[in-house]
matplotlib code that plots the C-alpha trace (Angstrom):
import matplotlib.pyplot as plt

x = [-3.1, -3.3, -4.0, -7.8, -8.1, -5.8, -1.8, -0.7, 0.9, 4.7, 6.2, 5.6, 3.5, -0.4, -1.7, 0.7, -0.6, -3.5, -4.8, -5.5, -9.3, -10.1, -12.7, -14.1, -15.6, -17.9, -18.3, -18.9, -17.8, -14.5, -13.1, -15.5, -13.7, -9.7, -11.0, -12.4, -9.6, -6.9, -8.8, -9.6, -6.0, -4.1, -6.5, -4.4, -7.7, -6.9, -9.5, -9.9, -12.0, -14.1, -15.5, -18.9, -21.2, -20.3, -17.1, -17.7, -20.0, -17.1, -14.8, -17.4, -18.2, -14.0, -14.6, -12.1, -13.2, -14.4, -16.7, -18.6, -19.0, -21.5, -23.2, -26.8, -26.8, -24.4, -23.7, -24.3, -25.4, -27.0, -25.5, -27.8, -28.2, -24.2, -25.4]
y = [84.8, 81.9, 82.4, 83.5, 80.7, 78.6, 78.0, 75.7, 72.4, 72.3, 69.0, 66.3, 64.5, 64.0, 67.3, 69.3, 72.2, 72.0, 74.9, 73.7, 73.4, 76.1, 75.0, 76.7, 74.2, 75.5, 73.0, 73.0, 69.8, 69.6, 66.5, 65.7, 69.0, 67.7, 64.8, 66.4, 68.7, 66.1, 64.0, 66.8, 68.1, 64.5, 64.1, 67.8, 70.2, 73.5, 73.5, 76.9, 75.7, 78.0, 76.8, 79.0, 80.8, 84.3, 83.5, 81.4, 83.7, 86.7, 84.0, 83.5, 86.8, 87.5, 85.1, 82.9, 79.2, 76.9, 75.1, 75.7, 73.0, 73.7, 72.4, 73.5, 73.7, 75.8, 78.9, 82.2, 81.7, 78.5, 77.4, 77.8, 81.6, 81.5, 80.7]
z = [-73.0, -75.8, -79.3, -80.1, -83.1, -81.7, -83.4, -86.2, -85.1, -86.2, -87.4, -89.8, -87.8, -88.3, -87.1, -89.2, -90.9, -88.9, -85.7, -82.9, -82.1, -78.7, -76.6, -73.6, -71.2, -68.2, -65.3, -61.9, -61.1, -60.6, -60.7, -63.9, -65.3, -64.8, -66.7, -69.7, -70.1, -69.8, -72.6, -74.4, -74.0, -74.9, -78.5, -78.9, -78.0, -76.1, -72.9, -71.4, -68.0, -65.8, -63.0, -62.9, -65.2, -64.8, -65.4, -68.4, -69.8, -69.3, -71.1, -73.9, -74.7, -75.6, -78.6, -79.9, -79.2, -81.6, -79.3, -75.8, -73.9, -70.8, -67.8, -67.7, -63.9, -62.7, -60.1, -60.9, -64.0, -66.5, -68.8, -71.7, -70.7, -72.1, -75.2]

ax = plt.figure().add_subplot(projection="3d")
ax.plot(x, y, z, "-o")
ax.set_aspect("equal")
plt.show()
């Protein structure tokens, strides 16, 4: 499993010294999903993706992101009910 806060980027170059920012993104859709996370993942963000709510909620409730990123409609559970 990855680092809970995310690792320090090695290297001289402009990220150095810095963690990396965690974000958990829940979203149903799944093509709008590989999108974000490959954006996300080239700007140097670690995506953890779930796919549904129970799941992201399960994922949530381990701690260790910086961010939540959420769908408001999704299966098994809203989004907003993650919070």
């Amino acid at each position: 499993m990855p680092e809970a806060r995310g690792e320090e980027v090695e290297g001289g170059g402009p990220g150095a010294g810095r963690r990396t920012i965690r974000l958990l993104l829940v979203e149903d859709d799944r093509e709008l999903a590989e999108e974000i996370v490959t954006e996300l993942g080239e700007r140097g963000y670690e995506v953890v993706h779930a796919e549904e709510g129970e799941a992201g909620f399960a994922l949530a409730c381990r701690g260790g992101f910086d961010l939540l990123i959420l769908d408001r409609l999704l299966p098994k559970r809203d989004g907003l009910s993650i919070l």
